[in-house]
N, C-alpha and C positions, 0 to 999 in steps of 0.2 A: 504493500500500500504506500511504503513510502518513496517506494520509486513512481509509482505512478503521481503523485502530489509534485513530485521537483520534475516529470516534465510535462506538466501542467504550467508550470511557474516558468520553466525555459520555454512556453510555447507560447506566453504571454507576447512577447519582443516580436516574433514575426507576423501574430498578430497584428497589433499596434501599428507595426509597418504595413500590413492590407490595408488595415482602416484608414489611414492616415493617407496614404497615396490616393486612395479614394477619393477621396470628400478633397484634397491638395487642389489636385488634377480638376475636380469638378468647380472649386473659387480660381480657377485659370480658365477656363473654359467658360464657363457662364455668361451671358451675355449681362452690361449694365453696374458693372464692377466701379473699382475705387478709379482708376483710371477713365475709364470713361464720362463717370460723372463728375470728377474735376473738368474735362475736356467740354461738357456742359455747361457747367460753371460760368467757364472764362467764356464761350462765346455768349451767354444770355448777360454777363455783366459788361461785355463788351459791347452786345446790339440795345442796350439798352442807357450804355454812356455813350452813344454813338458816334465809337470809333470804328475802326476800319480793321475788315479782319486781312489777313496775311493774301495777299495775290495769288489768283492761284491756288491755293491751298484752302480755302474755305475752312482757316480753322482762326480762334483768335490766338492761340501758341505759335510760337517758332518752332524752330525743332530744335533747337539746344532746352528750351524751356519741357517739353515732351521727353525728350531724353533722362531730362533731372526728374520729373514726374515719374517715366518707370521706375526711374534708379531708385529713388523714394518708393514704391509702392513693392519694390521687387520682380520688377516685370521684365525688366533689362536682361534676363537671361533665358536659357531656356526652359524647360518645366523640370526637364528631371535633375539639371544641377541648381535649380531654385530648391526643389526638392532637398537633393543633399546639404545646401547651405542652411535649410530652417534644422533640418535633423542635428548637423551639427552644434546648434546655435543650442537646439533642447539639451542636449547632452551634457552640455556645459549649464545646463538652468537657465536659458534665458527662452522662452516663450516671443521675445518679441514686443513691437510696442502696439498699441493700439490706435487706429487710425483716428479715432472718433474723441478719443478719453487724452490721447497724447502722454501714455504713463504705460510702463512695463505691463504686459496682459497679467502678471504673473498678482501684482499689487490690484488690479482692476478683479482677477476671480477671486482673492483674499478677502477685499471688502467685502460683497455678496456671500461667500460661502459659510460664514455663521451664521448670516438669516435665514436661510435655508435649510441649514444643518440641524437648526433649531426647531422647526416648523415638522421636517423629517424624522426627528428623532421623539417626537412628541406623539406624533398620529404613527409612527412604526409600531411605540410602547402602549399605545391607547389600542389601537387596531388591536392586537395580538391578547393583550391583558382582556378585553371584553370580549373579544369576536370567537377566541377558543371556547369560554367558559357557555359563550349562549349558543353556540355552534353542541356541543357534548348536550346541553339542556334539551333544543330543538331534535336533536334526535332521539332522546329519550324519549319526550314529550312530542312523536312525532303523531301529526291529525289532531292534535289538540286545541284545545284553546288560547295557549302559553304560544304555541307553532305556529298556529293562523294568525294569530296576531302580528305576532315580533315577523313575518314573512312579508307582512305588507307593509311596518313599516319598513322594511327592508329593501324591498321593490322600489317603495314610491324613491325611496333617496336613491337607489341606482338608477331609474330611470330618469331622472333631471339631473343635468351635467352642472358641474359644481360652479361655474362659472356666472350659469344662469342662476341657481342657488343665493349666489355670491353677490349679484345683484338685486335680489330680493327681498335677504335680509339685510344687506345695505339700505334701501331703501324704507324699507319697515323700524329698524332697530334704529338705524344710525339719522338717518330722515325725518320722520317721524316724530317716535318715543326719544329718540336722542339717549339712548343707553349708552352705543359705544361710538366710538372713532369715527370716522368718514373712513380712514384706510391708513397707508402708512404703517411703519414695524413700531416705534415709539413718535411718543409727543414731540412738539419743536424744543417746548422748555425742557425735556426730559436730563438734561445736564442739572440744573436745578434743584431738581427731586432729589429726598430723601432715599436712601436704603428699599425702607417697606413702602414709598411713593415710586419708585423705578420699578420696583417687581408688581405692584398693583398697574400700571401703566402698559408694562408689555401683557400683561395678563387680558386688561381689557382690549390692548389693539390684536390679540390674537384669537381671542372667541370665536370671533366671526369665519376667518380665514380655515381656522380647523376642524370647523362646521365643512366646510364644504371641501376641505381635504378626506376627512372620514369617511362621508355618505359613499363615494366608490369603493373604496378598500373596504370597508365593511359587508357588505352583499356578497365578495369573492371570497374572503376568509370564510367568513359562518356557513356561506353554503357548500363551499371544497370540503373545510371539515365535517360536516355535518354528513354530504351522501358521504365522503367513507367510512365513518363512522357505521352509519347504517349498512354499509354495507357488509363492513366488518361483524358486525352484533350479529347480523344474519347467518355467519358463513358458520359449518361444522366445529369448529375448535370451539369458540366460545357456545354452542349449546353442550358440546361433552364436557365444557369446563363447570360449567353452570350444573347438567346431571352429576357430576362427579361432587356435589355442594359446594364449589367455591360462590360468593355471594355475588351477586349479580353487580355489586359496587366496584369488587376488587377484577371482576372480567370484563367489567368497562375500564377502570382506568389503566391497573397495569397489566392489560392484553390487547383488548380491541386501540384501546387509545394510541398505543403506541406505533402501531400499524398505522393507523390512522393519520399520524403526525408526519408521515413518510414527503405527500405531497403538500405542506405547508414548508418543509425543512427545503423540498427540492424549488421551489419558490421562492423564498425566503432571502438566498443570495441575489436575485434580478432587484427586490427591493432597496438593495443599499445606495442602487442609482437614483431611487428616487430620496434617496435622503437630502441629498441635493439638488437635481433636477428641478423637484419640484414641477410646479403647473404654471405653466407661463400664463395660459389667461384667466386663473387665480390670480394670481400675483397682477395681471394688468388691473384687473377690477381693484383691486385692493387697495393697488400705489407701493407693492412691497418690490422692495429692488432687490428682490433677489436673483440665485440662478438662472431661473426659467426665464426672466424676464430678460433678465442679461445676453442668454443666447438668444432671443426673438430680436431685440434691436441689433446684436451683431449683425441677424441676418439680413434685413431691412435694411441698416445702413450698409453695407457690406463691406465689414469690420472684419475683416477675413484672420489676422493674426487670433483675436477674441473667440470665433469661430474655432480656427484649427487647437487653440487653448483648450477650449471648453471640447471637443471631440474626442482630445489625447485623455483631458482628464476622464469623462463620464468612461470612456471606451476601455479604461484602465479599472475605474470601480467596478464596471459588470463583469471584467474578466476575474478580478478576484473574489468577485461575489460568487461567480459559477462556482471556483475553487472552495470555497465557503459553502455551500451549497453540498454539493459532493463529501463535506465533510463532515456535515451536520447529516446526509443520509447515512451514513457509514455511522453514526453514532448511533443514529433511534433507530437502522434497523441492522443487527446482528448479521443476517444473511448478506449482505453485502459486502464484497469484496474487491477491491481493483486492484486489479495486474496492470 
């Protein structure tokens, strides 16, 4: 097992290298790039102070000013030693600067990645802490009253996207009743504030936001665990467990349960992407600058360093997630082994 785990871990690197040449190749190619919209730029500010663009050339640059442009944006080479140049630049830690922010990508995903971290590691512990315990209940209590109930609310939050959610009790609570925030992660005074004034502060600008991180994660945990659950209870072991007198509490939790837990464990590493990621259009409703938000306006501005930043890193936590993953199956089920 332990050769399999180290090349797992050596198979991370040429990864990273597919992904990454990918998504490179595709901010070189793409049409409407940082380059061409400078080249925009300079002619609508030039037909609009109206000067004259260049003879001939219908552009308002020169070409020594074009040239400093690629050289600036990176373009001035060709793809695959632009390639090798950013590779090299990461190896050494440097991510590159930002087109938009004008400051190392590396300081622009730092800022972002605790308010997201925060948001993630919140609804991972809330998900799991609730979703197991009523996921094991609903199947006990399955066709019942306890089960129809908690199913619908269940439904209705999966079926409204959290965004739309997000808007609505924005507008009810924060509109309205005026309970919480408009949006935003803390207040503007929040430097201000006391101790037990800062932690009451982010508490209330986060209510809302985790509302409607939940409502999806919730519907996929309680119902994964619940049908295997059930499906477990059903199967020959636990009824010979159960004739043989073990009590029906001790062949749910340590028999059927553990089985059971197989596909939440095998799950469970793809989540640490979202620890960060997060939901960008959560985050736009809200006003919270986090992750998600961060890689939606790279893509829009096209902010291409910020982009390939944020690709290396996410595409780096799901690969150790999978490994994570795989580790956590080998732990809750016995029979599993890799070679």
């Amino acid at each position: 097992m332990r050769d399999y785990f180290i090349r797992r871990l050596l198979l991370i690197i040429p990864t990273l290298i597919g992904v990454t040449i990918i998504v490179f190749a595709i901010t070189r190619l793409v049409p409407g790039g940082p380059l061409e919209r400078a080249i925009m730029e300079a002619q609508q500010v030039s037909q609009g102070g109206g000067g004259g663009q260049l003879a001939g050339q219908g552009m308002a640059l020169s070409e020594d000013q074009l040239a400093k442009l690629k050289e600036y944006y990176g373009f001035d080479k060709p793809l695959f030693e632009s390639y090798i140049d950013w590779v090299s630049k990461v190896a050494r830690g440097d991510l590159g600067s930002s087109y938009r922010y004008n400051e190392p990508v590396w300081d622009v995903i730092k800022s972002r990645f605790p308010i997201s971290l925060y948001y993630g590691l919140v609804t991972l512990i809330i998900t799991y802490l609730v979703c197991i315990p009523l996921g094991v209940l609903k199947a006990i209590k399955h066709k019942t009253a306890v089960d129809n109930i908690t199913s619908m609310f269940i439904f209705i939050g999966y079926a409204v996207p959290g965004y739309v959610l997000g808007a609505l009790l924005l507008l009810y609570f924060s509109v309205r009743l005026e309970w919480f925030p408009m949006g935003g992660f803390v207040s503007l005074r929040f430097d201000e504030l006391t101790f037990s004034g800062k932690t009451l502060d982010v508490i209330r600008h986060s209510i809302l936001p985790l509302i409607c991180y939940l409502v999806g994660s919730f519907a996929f945990v309680t119902l994964l665990l619940k049908n295997h659950l059930m499906d477990n209870l059903a199967s020959d072991y636990i009824r010979t467990a159960i004739a043989k007198g073990v009590p029906f509490r001790k062949a749910v939790t340590h028999h059927a349960m553990r089985n059971s837990l197989i596909p939440i464990a095998t799950t469970f590493g793809q989540n640490i992407v979202l620890l960060v990621s997060g939901s960008f259009l959560i985050e736009s409703v809200f006003d919270i600058n986090g992750f998600g938000l961060l890689g939606l306006t790279a893509i829009l501005d096209r902010d291409y360093p910020i982009v390939m930043g944020i690709v290396l890193f996410t595409s780096l936590l799901l690969l150790v997630g999978n490994i994570i993953s795989d580790i956590l199956v080998a732990i809750v089920d016995p029979r599993i082994r890799f070679q």
